[in-house]
C-alpha positions in Angstrom: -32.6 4.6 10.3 -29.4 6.7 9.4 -26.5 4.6 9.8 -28.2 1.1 9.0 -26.0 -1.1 7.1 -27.5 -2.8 3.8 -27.0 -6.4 3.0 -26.1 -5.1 -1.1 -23.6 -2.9 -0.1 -22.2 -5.5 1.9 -22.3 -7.9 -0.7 -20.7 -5.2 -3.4 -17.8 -4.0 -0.5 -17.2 -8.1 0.0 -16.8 -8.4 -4.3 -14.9 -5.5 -5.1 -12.2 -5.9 -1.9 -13.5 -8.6 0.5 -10.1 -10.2 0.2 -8.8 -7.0 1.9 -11.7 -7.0 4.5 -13.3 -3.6 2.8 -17.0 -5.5 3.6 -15.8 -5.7 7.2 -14.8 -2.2 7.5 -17.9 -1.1 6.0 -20.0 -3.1 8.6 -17.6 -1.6 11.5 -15.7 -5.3 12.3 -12.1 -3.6 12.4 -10.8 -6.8 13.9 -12.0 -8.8 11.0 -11.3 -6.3 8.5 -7.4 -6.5 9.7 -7.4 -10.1 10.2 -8.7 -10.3 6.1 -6.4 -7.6 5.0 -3.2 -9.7 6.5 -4.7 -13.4 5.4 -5.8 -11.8 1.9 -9.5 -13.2 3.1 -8.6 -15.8 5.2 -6.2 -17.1 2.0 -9.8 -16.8 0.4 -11.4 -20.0 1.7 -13.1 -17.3 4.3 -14.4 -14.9 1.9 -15.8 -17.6 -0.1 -17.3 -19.1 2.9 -19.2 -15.8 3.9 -20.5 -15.4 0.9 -22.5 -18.4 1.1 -22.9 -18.6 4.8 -22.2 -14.7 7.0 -22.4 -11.8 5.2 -26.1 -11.3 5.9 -25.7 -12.5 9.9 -23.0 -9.6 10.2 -25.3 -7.0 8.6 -28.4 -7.8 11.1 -25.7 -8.2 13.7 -24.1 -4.7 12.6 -27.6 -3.7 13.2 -28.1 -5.0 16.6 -31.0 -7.0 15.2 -33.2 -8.6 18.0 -32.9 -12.2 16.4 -29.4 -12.4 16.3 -28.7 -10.6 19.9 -31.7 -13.2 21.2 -29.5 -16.4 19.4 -25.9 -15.4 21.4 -27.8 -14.8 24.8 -29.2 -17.9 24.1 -26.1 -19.6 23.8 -24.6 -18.0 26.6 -27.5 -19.0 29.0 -27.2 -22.5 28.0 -23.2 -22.5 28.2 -20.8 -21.3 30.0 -18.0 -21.1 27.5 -18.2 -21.0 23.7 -18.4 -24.6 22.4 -15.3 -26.0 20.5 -15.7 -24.8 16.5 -13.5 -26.7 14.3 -13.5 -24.6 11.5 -12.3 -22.2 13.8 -9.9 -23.8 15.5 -8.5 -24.9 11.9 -8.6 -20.7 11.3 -6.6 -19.4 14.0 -4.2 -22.5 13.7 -3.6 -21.6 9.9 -3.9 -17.6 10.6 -0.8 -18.8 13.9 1.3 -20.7 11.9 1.0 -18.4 8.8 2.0 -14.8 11.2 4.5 -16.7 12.7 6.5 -17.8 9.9 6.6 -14.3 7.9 8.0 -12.8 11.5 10.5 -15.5 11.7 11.9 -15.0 8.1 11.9 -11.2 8.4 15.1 -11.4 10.0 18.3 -11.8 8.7 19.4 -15.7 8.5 22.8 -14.8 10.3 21.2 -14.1 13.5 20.2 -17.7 14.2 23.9 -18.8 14.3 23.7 -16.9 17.8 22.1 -18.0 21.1 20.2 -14.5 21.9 19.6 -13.2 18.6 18.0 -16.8 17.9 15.6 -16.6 21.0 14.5 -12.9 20.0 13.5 -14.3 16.8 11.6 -17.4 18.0 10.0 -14.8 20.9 8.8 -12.3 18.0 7.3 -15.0 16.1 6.0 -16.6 19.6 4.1 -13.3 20.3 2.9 -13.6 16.3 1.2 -16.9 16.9 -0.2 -15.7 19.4 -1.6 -12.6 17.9 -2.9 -14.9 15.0 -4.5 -17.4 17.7 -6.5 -14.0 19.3 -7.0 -12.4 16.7 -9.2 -15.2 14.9 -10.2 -16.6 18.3 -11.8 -13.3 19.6 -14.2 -12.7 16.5 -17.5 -12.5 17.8 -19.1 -12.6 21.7 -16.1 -14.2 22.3 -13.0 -12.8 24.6 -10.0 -14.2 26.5 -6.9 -12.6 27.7 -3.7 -12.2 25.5 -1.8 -13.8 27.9 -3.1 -17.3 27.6 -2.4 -18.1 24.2 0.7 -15.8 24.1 1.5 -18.4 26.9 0.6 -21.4 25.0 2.9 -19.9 21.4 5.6 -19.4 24.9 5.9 -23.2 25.5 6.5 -23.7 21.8 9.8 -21.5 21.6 12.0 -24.2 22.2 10.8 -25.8 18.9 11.6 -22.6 17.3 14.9 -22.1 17.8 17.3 -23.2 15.4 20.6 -23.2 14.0 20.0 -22.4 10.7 20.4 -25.8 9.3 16.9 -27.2 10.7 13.1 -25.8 10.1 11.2 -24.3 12.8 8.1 -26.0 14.1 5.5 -23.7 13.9 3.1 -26.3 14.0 3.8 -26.9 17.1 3.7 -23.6 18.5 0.5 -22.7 17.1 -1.4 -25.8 18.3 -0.5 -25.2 21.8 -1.1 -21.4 21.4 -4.7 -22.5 20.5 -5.1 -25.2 22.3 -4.8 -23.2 25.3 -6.6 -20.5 24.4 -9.6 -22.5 23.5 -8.9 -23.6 27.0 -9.6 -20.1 28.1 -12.0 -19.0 26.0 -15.0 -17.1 27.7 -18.6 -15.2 26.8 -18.1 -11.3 26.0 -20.7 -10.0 28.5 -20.2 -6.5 26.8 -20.3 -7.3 23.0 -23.7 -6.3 22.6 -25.4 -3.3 24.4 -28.0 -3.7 27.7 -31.4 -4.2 25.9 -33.4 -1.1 25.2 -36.9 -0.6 26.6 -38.5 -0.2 23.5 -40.9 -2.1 22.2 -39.8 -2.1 18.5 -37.8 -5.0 17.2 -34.5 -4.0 17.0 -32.6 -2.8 20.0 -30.8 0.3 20.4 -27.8 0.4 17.7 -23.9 -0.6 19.7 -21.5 2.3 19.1 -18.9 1.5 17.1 -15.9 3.1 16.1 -15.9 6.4 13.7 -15.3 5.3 10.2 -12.2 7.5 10.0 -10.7 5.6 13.3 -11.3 2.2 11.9 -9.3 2.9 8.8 -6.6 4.3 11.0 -6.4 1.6 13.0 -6.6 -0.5 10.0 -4.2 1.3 8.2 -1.3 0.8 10.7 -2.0 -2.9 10.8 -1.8 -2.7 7.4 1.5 -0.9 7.7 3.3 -3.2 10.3 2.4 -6.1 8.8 3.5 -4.4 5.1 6.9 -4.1 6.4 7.4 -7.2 8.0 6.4 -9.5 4.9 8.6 -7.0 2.9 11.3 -8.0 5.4 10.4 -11.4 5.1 10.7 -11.1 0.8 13.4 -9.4 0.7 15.6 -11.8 3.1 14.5 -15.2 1.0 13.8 -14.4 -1.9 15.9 -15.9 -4.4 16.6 -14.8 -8.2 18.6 -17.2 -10.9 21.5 -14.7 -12.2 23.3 -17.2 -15.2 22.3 -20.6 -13.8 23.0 -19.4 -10.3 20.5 -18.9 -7.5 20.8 -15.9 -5.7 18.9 -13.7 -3.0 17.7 -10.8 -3.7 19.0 -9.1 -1.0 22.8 -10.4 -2.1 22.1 -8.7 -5.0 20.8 -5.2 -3.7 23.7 -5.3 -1.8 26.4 -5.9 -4.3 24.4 -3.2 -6.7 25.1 -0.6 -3.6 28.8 -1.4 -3.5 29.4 -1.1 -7.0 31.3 1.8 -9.0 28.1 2.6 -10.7 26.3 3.6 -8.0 28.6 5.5 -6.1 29.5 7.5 -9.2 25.8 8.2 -9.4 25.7 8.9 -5.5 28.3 11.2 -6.2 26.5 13.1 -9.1 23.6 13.3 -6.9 25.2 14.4 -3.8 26.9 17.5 -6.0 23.3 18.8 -7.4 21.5 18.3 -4.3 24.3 20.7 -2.7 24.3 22.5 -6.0 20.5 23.0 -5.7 21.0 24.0 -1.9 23.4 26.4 -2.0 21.6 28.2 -5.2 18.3 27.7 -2.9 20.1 30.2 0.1 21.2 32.4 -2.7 17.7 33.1 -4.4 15.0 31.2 -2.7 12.6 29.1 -3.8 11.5 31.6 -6.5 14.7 31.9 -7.8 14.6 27.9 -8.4 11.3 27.8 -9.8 12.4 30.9 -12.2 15.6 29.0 -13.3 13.5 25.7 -13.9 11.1 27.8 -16.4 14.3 29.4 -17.8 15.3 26.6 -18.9 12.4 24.8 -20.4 12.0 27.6 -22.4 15.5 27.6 -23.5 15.0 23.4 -24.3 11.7 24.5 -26.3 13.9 27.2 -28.2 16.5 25.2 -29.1 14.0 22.9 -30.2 12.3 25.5 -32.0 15.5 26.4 -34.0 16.4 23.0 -34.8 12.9 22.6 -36.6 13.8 25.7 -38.8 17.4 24.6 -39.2 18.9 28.3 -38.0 21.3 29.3 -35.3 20.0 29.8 -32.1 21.6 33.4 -32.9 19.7 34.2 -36.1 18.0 37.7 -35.9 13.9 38.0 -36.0 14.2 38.6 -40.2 16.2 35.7 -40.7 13.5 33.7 -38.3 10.9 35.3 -40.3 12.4 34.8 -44.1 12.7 31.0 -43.0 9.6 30.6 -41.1 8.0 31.8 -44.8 10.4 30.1 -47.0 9.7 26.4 -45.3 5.8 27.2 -45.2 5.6 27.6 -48.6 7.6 24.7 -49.4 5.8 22.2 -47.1 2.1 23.8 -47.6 0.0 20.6 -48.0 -1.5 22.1 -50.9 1.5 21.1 -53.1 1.4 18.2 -52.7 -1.0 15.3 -54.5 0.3 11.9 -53.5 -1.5 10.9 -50.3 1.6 9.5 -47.8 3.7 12.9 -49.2 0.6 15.1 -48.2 0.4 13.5 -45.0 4.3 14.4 -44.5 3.8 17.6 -45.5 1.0 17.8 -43.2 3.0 17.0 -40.4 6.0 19.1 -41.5 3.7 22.0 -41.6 2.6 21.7 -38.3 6.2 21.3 -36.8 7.1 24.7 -39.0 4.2 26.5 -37.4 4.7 25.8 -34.0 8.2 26.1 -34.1 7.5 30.2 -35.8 5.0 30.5 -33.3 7.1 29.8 -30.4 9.9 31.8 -31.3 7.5 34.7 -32.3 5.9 34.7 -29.3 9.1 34.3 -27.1 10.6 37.1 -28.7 7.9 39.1 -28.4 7.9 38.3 -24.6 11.1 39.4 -23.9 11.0 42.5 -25.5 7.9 43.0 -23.5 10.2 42.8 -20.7 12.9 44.7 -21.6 10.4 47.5 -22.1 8.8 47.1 -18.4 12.1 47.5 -17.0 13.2 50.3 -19.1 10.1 52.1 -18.0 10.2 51.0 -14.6 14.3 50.4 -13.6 14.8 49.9 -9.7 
């Protein structure tokens, strides 16, 4: 059946990037492909543990197989709710505690010495517990609102807020976040599709996203969370500068203020207007001409430096030296092995460098002559 997932690819997608959820992307589990990408595999005790264990039930359940629709109906005949899994529970509480933190220490440390700035940051990393609790909690034929375990990480803010000079509970937080959300918790009627008439063995397949949407979608989780454990590094982390530790972000700072880089802003500044203004004068094809210009002029001067002449020597002077050197460093004059290999080298150098300023030459004149023939 086009589109059927395969257990080997599976397995190869979980080897080669299962720590960033590429196995989960492949099998259309966007959610679980995020929640990997951000927890580098669930800090790798997950990957490990669907290797042994998963990969194979998320293939056949990628593939609406019959046997593993029948098992979750099963289970939600018999229950009303999800049953209490500790190893999940230990998932979202570590997935909660581990978002919330890297949101907390994304912003600057001066902003908890004040009352409101303080409560924005222990409501951002609120709403990150929260998101940790769901986002783990809701893996599966499993849903509950956002609002109950946002509501849980809510109760927990008070233990968030600090001064500066005391930690953070996220502990807290998180437990109550999924503590209540557990409390919640409810069957996803929806997560597989009505049963198809046919008698064949497998169902009819649940649509699921286009491949180029999940990697959108996963791609600005990727992004969001990118930037806010680069926040998070760059505020705390601290480098030893002669016996001293410092952060990071001290020392960006005092490298912007220094002389050194405002000269070099300065230099900048005067070719990017230098480069502007010559960009209204000519255009874009006047830059790129300029640019060739003067690589060629660098590959002259180079050329000359190799045949140790002016850069104003005439074509016979070029000529008498581009024969005098060649016949002085000709390989064939030399017997001792390391000299032959010099003048091997030499040799090269001196024909290159003739070539170049042969052909040059000869290109310009071309020129001259297409505009004598042709003046505007």
């Amino acid at each position: 059946m086009s589109g059927t997932k395969r257990t080997g690819f599976a397995y190869f997608f979980a080897l080669i990037g299962g720590l960033f959820g590429l196995h989960h992307l492949y099998l259309g589990r966007t959610q679980h492909a995020l929640l990997w990408f951000t927890t580098c595999g669930g800090f790798g005790i997950g990957l490990l543990y669907e290797f042994i264990f998963s990969i194979r039930d998320y293939v056949r359940e990628a593939n609406n197989d019959n046997l593993i629709r029948n098992q979750y109906q099963q289970k939600m005949r018999e229950q009303k709710s999800p049953a209490f899994e500790l190893i999940r529970f230990c998932g979202q509480f570590l997935t909660a505690v581990f978002y919330g933190c890297i949101t907390y220490y994304a912003f600057p440390d001066t902003w908890l010495q004040k009352t409101f700035p303080s409560l924005f940051i222990a409501s951002c990393s609120a709403i990150a517990i929260a998101l940790g609790t769901q986002l783990v909690g809701t893996l599966g034929p499993r849903q509950c609102s956002f609002i109950w375990p946002l509501l849980g990480a809510g109760f927990g803010i008070p233990f968030l807020m600090t001064n500066g000079n005391t930690s953070p509970s996220f502990n807290i937080a998180a437990f109550l976040s999924c503590l209540i959300f557990e409390w919640k918790i409810d069957w996803d009627p929806e997560y597989f599709p009505e049963e198809s008439t046919s008698t064949s063995t497998k169902a009819e397949k649940k649509p699921r996203r286009h491949i180029i949407k999940r990697c959108l979608i996963l791609g600005c989780g990727a992004i969001v969370f990118g930037i806010i454990l680069s926040s998070a590094i760059y505020q705390n982390l601290h480098v030893d500068i002669n016996g001293e530790r410092v952060k990071i972000k001290d020392v960006i700072a005092d490298f912007f203020k220094s002389q050194e880089f405002i000269q070099l802003y300065n230099q900048l500044s005067y070719i990017m207007k230098e480069l502007y203004n010559f960009y209204l004068q000519y255009g874009f094809k006047g830059i790129w001409t300029q640019i060739w210009s003067e690589l060629n002029s660098a590959s002259d001067k180079q050329a000359f430096e190799v045949l140790n002449l002016k850069s104003d020597a005439s074509q016979k002077e070029i000529e008498l030296q581009c024969r005098t050197l060649s016949r002085k460093w000709h390989p064939d004059r030399y017997r001792d092995i390391d000299e032959k290999q010099k003048a091997e080298a030499t040799f090269m150098n001196i024909q290159q460098a003739c070539n170049r300023l042969s052909d040059e030459r000869k290109r310009r004149q071309n020129i001259n002559t297409q505009k004598r023939e042709n003046p505007k």
